[in-house]
N, C-alpha and C positions, 0 to 999 in steps of 0.2 A: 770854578765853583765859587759862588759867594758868601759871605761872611755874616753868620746871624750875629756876632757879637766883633768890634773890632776897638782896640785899646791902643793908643797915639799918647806916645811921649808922657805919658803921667810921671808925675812926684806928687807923694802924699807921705805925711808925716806928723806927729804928735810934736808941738813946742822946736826945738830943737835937733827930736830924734827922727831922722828918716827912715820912715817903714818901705818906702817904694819908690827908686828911681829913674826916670829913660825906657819906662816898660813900654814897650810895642808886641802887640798881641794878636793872635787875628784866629776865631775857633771857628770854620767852615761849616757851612749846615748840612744835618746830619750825621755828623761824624763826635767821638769819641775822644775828648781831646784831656791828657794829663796833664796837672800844674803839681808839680813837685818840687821836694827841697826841705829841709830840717826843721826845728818846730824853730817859729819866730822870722821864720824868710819872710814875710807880708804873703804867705796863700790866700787865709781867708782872709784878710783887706784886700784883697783882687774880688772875691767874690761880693764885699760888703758893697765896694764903688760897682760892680753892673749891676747890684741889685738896689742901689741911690741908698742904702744906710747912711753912707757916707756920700762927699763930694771929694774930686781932685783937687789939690792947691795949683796945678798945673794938669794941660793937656785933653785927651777927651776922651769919656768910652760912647760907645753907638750900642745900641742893640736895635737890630734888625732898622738899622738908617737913621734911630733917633739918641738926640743925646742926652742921656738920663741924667746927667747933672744940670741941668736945664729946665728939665719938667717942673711941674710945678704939682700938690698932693693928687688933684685929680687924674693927672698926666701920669704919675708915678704908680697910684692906683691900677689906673688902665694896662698899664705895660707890666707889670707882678704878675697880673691875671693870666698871663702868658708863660709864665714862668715856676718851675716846682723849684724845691730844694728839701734837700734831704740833710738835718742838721746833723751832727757831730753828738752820737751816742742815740740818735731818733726822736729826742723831745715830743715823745708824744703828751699827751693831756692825758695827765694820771685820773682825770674824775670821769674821762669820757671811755667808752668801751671801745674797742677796736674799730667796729663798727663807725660809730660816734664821730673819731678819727679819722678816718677815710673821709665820711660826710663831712667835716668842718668846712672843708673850702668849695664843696658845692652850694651848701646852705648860703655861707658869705658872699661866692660872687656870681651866683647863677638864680635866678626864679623856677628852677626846676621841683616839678610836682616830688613829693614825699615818696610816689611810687617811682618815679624816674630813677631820681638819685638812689634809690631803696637797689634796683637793677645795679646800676654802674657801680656802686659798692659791692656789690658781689661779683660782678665783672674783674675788675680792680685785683680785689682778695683772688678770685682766683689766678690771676694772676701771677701770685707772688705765693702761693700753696696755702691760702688762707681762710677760704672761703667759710670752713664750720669751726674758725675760731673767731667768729665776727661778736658774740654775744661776751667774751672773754674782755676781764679788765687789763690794761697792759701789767699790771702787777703779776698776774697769773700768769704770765706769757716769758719768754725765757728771752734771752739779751739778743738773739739773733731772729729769735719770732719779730721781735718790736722794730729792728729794722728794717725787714719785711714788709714790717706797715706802714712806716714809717715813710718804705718807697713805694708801697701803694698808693700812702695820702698824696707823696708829691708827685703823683703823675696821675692824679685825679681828675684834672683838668684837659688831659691831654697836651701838655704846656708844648711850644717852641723850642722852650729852654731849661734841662734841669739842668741843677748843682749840686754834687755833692760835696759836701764837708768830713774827711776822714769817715769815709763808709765804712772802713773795715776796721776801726778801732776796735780793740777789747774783743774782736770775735774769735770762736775756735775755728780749727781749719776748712770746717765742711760750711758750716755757716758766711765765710768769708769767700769760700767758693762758690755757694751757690748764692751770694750777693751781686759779687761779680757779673758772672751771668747775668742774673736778670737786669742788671746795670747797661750789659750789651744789647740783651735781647730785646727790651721795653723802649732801647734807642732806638732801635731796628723798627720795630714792627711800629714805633708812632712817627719816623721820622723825622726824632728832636737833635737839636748838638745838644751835649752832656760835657760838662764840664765837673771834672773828676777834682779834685785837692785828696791829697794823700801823700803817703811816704811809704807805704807798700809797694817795693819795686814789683816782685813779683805780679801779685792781682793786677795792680794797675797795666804793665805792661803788657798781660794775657787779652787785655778787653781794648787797651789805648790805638786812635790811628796815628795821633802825633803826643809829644810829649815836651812841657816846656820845666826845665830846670831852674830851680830860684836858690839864690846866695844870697845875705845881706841886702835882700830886694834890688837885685838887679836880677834878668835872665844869664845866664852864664850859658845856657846850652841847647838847642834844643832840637829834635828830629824825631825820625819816627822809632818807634822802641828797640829795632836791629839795629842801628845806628847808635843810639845811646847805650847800648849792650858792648859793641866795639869802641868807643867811645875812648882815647885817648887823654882826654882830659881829664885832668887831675881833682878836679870837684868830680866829676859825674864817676869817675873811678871811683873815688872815695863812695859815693852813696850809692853806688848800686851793686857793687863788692861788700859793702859793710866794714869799710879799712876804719880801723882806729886812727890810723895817721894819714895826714893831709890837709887841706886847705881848710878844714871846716877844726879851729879846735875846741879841745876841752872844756878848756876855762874859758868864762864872760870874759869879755879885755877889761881891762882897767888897770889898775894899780897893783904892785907884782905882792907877795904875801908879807915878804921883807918888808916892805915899803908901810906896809898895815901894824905891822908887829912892832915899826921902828927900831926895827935892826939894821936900815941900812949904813953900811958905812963902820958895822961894829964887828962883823965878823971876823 
């Protein structure tokens, strides 16, 4: 099977500080694929460089044969069009009605008639159990409704390629289950890869066909969700167990408290 998105040796980093090193990646079309690992591993910096936010300091991503750090804004434009994303808590447009929402990114990249797009929005909402909360401003709407829409808008387009960024942040448990779901089933039924970011072992696992583990922006582990459930390793034990002790610690590294207090050397 081939590769709608494929990542080769990248390193990216801020000054100094490396967020991502030696990542080789490869999310197969159609399929459900998890990037996981603790908050600050570079997740979403994986997702900012396939979506050209960013560029690599090294190495290359492809999406569907092309390399988006290469494109130029027309180029970048054309290749988004193909692509949803579901941001981190649903950032919908607090002045726009749900409705509104959904239609942003037809009005933006489509010439479709007011009555077309009118149809596909309701199409969309029902989809996601929405259909007669389409006139509702997201204020009115409860934190798991607005996800809802939130992955209605981004698969508005019928994209190639969604993203999500921590879907199931802050949700209660029926809401995070029935995100899930439709996370699997709108993969299914439009024949996109999904690319999940998360630290929900559970949901992610229920919906993932592979799963790639992230440490200090490297991958440290990765396979299909039975395998990382057995999983011997001492990081992937750690986070998918929920062990307080092991490779991932506590404290930020740096300089020990002694050292801050200037008591070394006085006790």
């Amino acid at each position: 099977m081939s590769n709608l998105v494929e990542i080769r040796d990248i390193q990216f980093g801020y000054g100094s500080r490396t967020i991502l090193s030696g990542l080789r990646m490869d999310f197969p079309r159609g399929k459900v694929i998890a990037v996981m690992g603790g908050s600050g591993s570079g997740k979403t910096t994986i997702l900012r460089l396939i979506g050209g936010q960013i560029q690599p300091q090294q190495g290359s991503v492809t999406v569907n044969g092309q390399a988006v750090h290469t494109l130029d804004a027309a180029g970048l434009y054309a290749i988004r069009r193909k692509m949803g994303m579901l941001f981190q808590h649903g950032a919908l447009f607090t002045d726009l009605s749900v409705f509104d929402n959904v239609a942003f990114p037809m009005r933006e990249h489509t010439n479709y008639s007011e009555a077309v797009i009118r149809d596909l929005v309701m199409l969309k909402l029902q989809a996601v159990g929405l259909r007669n909360a389409a006139h509702l401003m997201p204020a009115e709407i409860s934190g798991g409704m607005a996800r809802r829409v939130a992955l209605a808008r981004a698969v508005a387009l019928d994209p190639q390629l969604i993203m999500y960024d921590e879907p199931f942040a802050g949700l209660d448990p029926i809401s995070m289950g029935v995100t899930a779901n439709l996370i699997r089933n709108l993969n299914d039924a439009l024949g996109s890869t999904s690319i999940l970011v998360s630290h929900d072992v559970h949901e992610s696992f229920a919906i993932a066909d592979y799963v790639y583990f992230l440490s200090q922006g490297k991958i440290v582990a990765h396979g299909t969700p039975e395998q990382m459930r057995d999983s011997e390793d001492p990081y992937v034990k750690q986070f998918v167990h929920a062990e307080a002790d092991g490779p991932v610690p506590f404290h930020y590294p740096g300089k020990s408290l002694m050292d801050d207090l200037g008591l070394k050397g006085n006790a």
